[in-house]
VMD Tcl script that builds the backbone (N, CA, C; Angstrom):
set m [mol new atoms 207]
animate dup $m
set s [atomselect $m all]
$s set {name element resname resid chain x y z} {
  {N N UNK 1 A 12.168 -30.774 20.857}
  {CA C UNK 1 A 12.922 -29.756 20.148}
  {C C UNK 1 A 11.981 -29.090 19.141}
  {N N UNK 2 A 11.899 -28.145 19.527}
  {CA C UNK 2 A 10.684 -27.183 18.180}
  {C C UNK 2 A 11.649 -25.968 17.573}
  {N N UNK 3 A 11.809 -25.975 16.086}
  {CA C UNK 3 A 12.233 -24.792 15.330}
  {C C UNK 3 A 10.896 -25.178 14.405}
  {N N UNK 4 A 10.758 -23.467 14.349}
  {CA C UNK 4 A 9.819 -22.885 13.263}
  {C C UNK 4 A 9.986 -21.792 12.772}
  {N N UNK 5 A 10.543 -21.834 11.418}
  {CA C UNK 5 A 11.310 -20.160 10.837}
  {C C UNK 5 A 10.113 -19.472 10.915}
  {N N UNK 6 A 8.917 -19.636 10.383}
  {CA C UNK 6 A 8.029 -18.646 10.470}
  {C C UNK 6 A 7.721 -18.003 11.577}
  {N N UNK 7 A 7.217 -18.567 12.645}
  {CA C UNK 7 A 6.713 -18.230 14.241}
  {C C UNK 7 A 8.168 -17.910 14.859}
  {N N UNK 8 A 9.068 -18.417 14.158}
  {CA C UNK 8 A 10.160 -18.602 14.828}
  {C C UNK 8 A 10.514 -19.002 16.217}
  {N N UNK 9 A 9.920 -20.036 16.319}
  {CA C UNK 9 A 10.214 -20.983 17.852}
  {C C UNK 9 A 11.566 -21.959 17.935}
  {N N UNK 10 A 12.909 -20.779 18.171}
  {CA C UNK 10 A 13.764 -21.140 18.605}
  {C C UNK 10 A 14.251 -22.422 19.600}
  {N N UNK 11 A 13.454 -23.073 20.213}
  {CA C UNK 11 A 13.584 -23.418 21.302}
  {C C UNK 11 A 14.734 -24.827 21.194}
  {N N UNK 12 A 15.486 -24.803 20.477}
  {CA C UNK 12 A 16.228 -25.974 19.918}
  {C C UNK 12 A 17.136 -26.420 20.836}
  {N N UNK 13 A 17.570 -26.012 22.165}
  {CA C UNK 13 A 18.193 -25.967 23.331}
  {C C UNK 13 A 20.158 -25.601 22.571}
  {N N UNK 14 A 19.987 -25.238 21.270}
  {CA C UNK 14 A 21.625 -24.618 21.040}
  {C C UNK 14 A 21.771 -23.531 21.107}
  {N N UNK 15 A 23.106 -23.030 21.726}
  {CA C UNK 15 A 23.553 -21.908 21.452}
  {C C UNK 15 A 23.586 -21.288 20.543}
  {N N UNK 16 A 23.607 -21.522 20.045}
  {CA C UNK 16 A 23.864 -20.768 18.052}
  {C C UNK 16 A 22.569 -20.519 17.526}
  {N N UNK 17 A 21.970 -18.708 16.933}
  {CA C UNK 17 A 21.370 -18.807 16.117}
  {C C UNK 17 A 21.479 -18.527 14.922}
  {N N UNK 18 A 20.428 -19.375 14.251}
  {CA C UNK 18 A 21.412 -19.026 12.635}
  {C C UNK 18 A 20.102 -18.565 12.059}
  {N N UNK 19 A 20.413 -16.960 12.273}
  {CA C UNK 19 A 19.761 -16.256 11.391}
  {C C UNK 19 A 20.106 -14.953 10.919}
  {N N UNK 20 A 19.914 -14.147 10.280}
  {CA C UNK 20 A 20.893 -13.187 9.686}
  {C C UNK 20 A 20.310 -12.063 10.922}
  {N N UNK 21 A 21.324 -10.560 10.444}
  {CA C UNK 21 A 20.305 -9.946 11.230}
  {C C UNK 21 A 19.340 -8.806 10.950}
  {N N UNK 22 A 18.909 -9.089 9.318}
  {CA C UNK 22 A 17.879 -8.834 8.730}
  {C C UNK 22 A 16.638 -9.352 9.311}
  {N N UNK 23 A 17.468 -11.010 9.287}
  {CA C UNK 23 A 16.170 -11.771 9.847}
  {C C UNK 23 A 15.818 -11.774 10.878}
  {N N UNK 24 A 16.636 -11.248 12.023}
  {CA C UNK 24 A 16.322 -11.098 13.356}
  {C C UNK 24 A 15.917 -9.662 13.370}
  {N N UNK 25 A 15.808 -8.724 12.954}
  {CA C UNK 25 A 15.480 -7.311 12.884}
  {C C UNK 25 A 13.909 -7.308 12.190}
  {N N UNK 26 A 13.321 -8.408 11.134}
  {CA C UNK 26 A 12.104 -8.519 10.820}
  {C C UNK 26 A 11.591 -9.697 11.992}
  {N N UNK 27 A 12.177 -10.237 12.329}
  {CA C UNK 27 A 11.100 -11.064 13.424}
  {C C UNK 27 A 10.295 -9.916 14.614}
  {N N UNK 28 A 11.650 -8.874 15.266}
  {CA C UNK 28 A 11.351 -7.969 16.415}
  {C C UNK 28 A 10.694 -6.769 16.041}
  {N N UNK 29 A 10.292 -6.466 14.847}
  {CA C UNK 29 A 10.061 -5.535 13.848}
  {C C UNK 29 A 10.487 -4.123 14.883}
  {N N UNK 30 A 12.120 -4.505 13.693}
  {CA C UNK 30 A 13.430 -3.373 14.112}
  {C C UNK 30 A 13.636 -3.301 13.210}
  {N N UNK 31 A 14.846 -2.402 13.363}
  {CA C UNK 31 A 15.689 -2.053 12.047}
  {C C UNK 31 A 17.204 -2.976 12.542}
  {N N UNK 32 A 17.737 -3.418 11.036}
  {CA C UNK 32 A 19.006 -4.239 10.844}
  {C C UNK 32 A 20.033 -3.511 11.778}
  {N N UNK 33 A 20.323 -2.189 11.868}
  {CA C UNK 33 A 21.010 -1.478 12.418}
  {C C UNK 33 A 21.061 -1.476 13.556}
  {N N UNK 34 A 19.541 -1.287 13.842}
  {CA C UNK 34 A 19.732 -1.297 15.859}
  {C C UNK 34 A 19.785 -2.940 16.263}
  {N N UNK 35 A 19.577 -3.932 15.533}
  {CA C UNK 35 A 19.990 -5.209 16.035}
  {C C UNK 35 A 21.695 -5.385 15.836}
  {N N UNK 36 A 22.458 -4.668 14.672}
  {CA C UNK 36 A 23.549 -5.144 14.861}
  {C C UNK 36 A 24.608 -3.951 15.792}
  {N N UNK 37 A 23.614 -2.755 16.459}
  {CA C UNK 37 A 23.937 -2.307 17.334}
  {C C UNK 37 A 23.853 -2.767 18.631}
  {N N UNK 38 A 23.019 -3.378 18.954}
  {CA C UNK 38 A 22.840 -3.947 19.923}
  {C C UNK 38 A 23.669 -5.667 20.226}
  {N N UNK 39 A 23.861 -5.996 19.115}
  {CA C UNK 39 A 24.433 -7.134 19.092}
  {C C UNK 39 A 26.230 -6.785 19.254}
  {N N UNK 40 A 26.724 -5.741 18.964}
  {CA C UNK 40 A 28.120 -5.094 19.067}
  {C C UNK 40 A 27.879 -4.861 20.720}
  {N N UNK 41 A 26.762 -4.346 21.041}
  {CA C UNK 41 A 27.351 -4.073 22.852}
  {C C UNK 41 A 27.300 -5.108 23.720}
  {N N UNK 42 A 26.433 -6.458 22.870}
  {CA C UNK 42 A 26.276 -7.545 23.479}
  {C C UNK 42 A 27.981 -8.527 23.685}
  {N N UNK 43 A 28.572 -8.139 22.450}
  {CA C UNK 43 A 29.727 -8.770 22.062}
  {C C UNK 43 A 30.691 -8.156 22.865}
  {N N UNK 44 A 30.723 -6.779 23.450}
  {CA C UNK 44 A 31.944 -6.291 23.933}
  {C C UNK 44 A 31.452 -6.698 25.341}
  {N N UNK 45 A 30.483 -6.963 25.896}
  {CA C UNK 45 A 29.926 -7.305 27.352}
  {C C UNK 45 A 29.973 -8.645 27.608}
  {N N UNK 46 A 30.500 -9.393 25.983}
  {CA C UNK 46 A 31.035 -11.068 26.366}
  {C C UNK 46 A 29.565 -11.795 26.298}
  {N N UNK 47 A 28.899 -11.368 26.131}
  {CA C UNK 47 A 27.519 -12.092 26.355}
  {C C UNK 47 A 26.820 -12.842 24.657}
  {N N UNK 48 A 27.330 -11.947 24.143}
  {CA C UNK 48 A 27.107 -13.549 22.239}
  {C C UNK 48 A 28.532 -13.307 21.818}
  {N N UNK 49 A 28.473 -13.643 20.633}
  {CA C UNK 49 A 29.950 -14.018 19.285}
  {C C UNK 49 A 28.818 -13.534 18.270}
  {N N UNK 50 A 29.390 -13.102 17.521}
  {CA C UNK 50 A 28.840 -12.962 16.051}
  {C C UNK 50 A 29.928 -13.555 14.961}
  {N N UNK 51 A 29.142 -14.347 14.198}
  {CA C UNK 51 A 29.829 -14.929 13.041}
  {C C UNK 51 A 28.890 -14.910 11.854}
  {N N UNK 52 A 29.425 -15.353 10.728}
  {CA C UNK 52 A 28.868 -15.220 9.684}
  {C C UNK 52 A 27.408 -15.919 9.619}
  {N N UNK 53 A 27.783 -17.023 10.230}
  {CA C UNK 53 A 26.773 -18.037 10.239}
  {C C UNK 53 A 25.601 -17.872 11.714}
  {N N UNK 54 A 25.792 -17.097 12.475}
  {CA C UNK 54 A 24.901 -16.155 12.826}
  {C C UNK 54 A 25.191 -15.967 14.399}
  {N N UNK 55 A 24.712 -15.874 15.428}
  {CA C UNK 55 A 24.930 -15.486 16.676}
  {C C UNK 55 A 25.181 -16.575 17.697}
  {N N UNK 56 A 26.609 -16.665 18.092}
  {CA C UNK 56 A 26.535 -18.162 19.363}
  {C C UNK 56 A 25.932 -16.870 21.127}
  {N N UNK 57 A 25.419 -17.637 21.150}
  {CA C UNK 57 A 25.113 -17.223 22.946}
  {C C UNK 57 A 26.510 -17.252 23.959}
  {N N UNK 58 A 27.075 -16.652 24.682}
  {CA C UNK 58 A 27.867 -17.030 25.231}
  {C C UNK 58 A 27.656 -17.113 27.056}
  {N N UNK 59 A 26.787 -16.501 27.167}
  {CA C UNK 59 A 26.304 -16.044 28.671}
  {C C UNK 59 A 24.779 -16.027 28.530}
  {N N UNK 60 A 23.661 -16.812 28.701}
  {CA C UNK 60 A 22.343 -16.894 28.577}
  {C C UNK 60 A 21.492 -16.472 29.434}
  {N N UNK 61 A 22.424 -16.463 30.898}
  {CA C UNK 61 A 21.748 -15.621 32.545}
  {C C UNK 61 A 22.101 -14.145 31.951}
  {N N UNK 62 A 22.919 -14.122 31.515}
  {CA C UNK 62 A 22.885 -12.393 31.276}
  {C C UNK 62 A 22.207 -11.965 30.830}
  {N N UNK 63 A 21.893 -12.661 29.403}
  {CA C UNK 63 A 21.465 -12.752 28.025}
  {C C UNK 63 A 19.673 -12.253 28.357}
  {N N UNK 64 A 19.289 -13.317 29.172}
  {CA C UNK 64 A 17.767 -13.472 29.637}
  {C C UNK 64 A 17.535 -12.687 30.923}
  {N N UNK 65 A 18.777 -11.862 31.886}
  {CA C UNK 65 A 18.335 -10.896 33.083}
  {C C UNK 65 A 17.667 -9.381 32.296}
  {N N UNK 66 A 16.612 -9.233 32.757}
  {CA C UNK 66 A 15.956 -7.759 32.896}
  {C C UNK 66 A 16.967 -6.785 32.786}
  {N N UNK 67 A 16.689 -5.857 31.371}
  {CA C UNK 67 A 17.516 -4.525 31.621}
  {C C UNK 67 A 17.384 -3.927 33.116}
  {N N UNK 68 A 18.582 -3.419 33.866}
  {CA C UNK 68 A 18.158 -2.214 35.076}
  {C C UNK 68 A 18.160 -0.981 34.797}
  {N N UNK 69 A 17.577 -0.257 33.636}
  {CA C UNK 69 A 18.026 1.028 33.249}
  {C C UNK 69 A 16.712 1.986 33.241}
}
mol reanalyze $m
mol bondsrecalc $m
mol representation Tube
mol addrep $m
């Protein structure tokens, strides 16, 4: 099991990440906006949850398939 906030090596095998989405918008170096835009089309497509305490995965084959666009 490896977490590392800095490198940020998620690899903790849970669904849930708990990070804001400031903090996920400075890891991808984005803006807060287009992550919690993108995280709203993720949510209506059933594929995460957003909660306070930060993003559950709900669909991870989706999550991890190649945009087709």
């Amino acid at each position: 099991m490896a977490v590392q906030k800095r490198g940020l090596m998620l690899r903790t095998g849970s669904k849930i990440i708990s990070l804001t989405q400031e903090q996920i918008a400075k890891y991808i170096s984005s803006a807060r906006e287009v992550v919690s835009g993108t995280l709203k089309y993720f949510v209506g497509e059933c594929i995460v949850e957003v909660a306070r305490n930060g993003v559950c995965i709900t669909d991870k084959k989706r999550l991890q398939a190649p945009a087709l666009s």
